[in-house]
C-alpha positions in Angstrom: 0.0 0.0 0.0 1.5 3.4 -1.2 0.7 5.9 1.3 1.6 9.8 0.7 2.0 12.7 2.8 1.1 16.2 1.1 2.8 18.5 2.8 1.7 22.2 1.9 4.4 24.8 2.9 4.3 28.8 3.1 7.5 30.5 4.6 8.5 27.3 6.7 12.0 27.9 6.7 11.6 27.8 10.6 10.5 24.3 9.8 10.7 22.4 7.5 13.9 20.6 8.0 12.0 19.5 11.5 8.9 18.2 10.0 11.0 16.3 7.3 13.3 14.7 10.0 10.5 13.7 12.3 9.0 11.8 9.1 12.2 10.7 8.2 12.3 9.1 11.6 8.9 7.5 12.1 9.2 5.6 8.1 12.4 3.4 10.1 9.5 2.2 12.3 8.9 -0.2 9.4 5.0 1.0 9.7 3.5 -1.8 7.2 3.3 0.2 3.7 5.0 2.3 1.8 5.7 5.9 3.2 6.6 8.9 1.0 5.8 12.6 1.0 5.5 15.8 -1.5 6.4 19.2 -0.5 4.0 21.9 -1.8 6.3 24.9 -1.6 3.2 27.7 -2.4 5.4 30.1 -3.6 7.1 31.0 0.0 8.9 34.3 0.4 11.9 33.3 2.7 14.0 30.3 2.1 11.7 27.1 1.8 12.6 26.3 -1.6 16.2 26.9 -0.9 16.0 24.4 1.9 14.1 21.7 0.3 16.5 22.1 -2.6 19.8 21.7 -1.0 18.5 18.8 1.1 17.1 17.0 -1.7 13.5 16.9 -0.6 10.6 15.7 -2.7 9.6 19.5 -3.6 6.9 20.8 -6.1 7.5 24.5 -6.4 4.3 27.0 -7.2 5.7 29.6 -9.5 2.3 31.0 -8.1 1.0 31.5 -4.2 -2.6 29.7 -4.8 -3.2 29.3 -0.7 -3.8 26.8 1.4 -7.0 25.1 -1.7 -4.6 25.5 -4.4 -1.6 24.1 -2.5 -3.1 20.7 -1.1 -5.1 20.3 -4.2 -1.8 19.9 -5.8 -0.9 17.5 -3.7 -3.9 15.4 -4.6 -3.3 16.0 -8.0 0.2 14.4 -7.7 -1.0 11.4 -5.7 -3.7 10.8 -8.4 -1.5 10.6 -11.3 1.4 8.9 -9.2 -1.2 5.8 -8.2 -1.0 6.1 -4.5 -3.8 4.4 -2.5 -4.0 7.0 0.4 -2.7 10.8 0.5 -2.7 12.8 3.9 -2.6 16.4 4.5 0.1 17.1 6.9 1.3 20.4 7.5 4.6 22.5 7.1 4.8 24.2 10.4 5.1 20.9 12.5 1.9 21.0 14.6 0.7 17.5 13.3 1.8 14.9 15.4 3.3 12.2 12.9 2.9 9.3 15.3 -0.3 10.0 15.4 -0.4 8.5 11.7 -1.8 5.0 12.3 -4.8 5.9 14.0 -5.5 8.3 11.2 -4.5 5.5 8.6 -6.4 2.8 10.1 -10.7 3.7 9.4 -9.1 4.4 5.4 -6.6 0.8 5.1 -9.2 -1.3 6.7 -12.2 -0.1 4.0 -14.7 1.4 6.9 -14.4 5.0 5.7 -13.1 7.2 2.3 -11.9 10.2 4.4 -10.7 10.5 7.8 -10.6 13.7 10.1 -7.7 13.9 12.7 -9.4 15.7 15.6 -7.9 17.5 18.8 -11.6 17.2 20.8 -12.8 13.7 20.5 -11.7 12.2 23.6 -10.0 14.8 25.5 -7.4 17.3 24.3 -4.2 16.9 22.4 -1.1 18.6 23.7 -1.8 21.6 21.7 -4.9 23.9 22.8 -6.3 26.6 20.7 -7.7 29.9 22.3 -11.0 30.1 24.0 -12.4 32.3 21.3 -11.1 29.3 18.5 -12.7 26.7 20.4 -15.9 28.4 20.2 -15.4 29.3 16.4 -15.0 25.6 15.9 -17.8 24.7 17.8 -19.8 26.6 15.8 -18.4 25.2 12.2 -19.6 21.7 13.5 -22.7 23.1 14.2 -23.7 24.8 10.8 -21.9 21.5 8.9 -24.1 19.0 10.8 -27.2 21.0 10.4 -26.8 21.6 6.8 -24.7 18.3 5.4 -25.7 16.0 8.6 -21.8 15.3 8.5 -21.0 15.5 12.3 -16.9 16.2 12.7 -16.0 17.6 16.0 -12.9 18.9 14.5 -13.6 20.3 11.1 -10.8 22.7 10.5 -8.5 20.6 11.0 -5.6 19.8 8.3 -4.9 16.7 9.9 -6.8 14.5 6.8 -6.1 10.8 5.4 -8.7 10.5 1.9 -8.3 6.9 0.2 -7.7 6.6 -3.6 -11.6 7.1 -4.8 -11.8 10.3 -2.6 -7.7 11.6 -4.0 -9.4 11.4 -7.2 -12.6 13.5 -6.4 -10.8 16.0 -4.5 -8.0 16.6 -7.2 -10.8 17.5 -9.6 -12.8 19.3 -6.6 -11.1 21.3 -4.0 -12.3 24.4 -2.5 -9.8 27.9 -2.7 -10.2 29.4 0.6 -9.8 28.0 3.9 -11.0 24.5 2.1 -11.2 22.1 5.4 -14.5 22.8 6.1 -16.2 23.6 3.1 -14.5 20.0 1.5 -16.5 18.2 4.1 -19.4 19.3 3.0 -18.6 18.9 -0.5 -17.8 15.3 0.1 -20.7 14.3 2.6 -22.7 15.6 -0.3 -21.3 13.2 -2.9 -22.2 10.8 -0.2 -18.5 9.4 1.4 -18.0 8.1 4.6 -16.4 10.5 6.8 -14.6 9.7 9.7 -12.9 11.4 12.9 -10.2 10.1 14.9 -8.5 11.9 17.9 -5.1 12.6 17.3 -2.6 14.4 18.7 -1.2 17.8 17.7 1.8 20.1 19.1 2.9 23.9 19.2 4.2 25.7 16.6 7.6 25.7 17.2 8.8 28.8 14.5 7.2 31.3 12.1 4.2 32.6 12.3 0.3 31.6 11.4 -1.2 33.2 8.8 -4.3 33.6 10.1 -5.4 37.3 11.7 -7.7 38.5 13.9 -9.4 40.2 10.8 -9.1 37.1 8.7 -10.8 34.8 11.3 -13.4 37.3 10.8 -13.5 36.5 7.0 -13.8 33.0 7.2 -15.9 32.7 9.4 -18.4 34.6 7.4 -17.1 33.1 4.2 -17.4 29.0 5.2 -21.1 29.9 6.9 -21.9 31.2 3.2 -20.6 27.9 1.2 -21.9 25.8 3.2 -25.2 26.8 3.1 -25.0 27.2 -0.1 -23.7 24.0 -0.6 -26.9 22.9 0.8 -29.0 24.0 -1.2 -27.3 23.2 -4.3 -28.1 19.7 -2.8 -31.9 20.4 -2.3 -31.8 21.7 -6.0 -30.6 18.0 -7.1 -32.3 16.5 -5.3 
């Protein structure tokens, strides 16, 4: 089983080296399958590229910053046309806990679900907690998504993803531009795959900076509530 991380990166210079050694580390585990990973370098301004190039990392280079859509849409892209059975989001700045990888793998290799959400609020809290006022933001995400898709994902903007091969192939064709984790739930629950959430662990940023503002919170916020119900009703329309 070919299993590939797409790793999306913006100004990770801080970074990158980290997450790449961590991943380096956990494929001598021997985990059962076949381990690789794609860098997404989305046209960073600092030295990304020039790190991933002189240590002779798996890099695709946007000539182009197309955010965080564009970026991991690549990535499905490439796992598409390179045949690999499972591709997982996994993010630059080293929050995502890679030994957290075969509880995320697991639902996806044994058949039970297409796409698999790695959660920090299933059972408990991982080692990294978000703000007060985040929590409450993704509370109410859940909330809109499972009244308007019935999806129910305690977790849903969360980049912690594992999709299996029929879902890489959807979502390379189909991938939403802004701030896509939430909308791409709803997207997907509305082609009718099984979606599945598994707690996971995740860690502090350890360098750089995210690129998400007070201002921009703001903006998705009112941006996701809009697709998704309009998502919804695109459904009713079919229907």
């Amino acid at each position: 089983m070919k299993v590939l991380l797409v790793i999306p990166a913006y100004n990770e210079e801080d970074n990158i080296v980290r997450v790449i050694g961590k991943v380096e580390q956990f494929k001598k585990k021997q985990p059962g399958y076949e381990l690789e990973y794609v860098i997404i370098n989305d046209c960073s301004g600092d030295n990304t590229m020039e790190i991933c190039t002189e240590h002779g990392y798996n890099v695709i280079n946007l000539i182009q910053n197309l955010g965080i859509g564009g970026a991991v849409q690549t990535g499905y892209i490439y796992a598409d046309r390179h045949g690999y059975d499972i591709a997982i989001q996994f993010d630059g700045d080293g929050q995502h806990d890679i030994n957290s990888l075969p509880q995320l793998l697991n639902p996806v290799i044994t058949g039970e679900k297409d796409f698999v959400i790695g959660s920090r609020f299933l059972h408990g809290q991982s080692e990294f907690k978000s703000t007060i006022l985040r929590r409450i933001g993704i509370s109410y995400l859940s909330f809109i998504i499972k009244v308007f898709s019935r999806c129910s994902v305690n977790d849903p903007t969360s980049g912690f993803r594992a999709a299996n091969r029929k879902a890489i192939k959807y979502l390379s064709a189909n991938y939403p531009v802004d701030y896509p984790e939430p909308e791409s739930l709803v997207d997907l629950s509305r082609h009718s795959f099984r979606i599945g959430e598994v707690q996971v662990n995740m860690l502090e940023r350890e360098g750089g900076v995210s690129s998400i503002s007070s201002w921009k919170s703001v903006y998705y916020m009112i941006k996701v509530s809009l697709a998704i119900i309009c998502s919804s009703l695109q459904r009713k329309v079919g229907d």
